[in-house]
C-alpha positions as CSV (number, residue, x, y, z in Angstrom):
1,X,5.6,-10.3,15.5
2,X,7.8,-7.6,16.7
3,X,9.7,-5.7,14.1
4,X,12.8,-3.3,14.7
5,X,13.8,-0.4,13.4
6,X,17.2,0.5,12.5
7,X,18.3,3.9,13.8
8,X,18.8,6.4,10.6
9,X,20.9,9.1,12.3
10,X,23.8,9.2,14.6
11,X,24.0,12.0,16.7
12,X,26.6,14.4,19.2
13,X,26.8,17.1,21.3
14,X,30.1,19.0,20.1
15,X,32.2,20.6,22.7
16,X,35.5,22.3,23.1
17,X,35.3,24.3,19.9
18,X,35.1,20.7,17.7
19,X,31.7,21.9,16.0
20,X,34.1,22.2,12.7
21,X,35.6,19.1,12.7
22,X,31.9,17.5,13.2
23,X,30.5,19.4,10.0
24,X,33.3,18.0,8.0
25,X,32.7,14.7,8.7
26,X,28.8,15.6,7.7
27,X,27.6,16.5,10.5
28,X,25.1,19.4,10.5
29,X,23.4,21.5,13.8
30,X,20.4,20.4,14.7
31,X,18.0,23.3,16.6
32,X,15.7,21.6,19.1
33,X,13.7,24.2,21.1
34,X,14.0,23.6,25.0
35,X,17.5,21.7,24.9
36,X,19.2,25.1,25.4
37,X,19.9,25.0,29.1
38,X,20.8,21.0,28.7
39,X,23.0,21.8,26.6
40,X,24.6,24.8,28.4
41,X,25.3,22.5,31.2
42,X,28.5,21.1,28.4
43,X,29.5,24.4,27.7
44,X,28.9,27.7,26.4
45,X,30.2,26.3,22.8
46,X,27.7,22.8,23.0
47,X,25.8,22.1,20.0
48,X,23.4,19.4,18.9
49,X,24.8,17.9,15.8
50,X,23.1,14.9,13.6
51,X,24.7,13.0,10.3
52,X,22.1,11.2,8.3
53,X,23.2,7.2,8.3
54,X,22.0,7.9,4.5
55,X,24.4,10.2,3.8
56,X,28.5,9.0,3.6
57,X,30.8,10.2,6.3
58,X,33.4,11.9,4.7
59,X,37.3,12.1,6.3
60,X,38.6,14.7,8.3
């Protein structure tokens, strides 16, 4: 038997200076060593950002 497993985090790469509107929604940064010239290639401004599915999305 094959069991699934629901994802328990969405998560973004912020551009174009929208890293604020992300973090009042809930989403927070995430820091992940060696994703720094992946995410370069967005931007200088691109961030990793994650929202725990846990947690309520709150409006903008």
């Amino acid at each position: 038997m094959r069991v699934r497993r629901a994802s328990t985090n969405l998560s973004l790469v912020a551009v174009n200076r929208s890293q604020a509107f992300w973090e009042k929604v809930g989403f927070r940064v995430l820091a992940f060593a060696g994703l720094e010239a992946k995410l370069a290639s967005y931007g200088p401004d691109a961030v990793l950002m994650v929202h725990d599915l846990a947690s309520p999305i709150r409006d903008a």
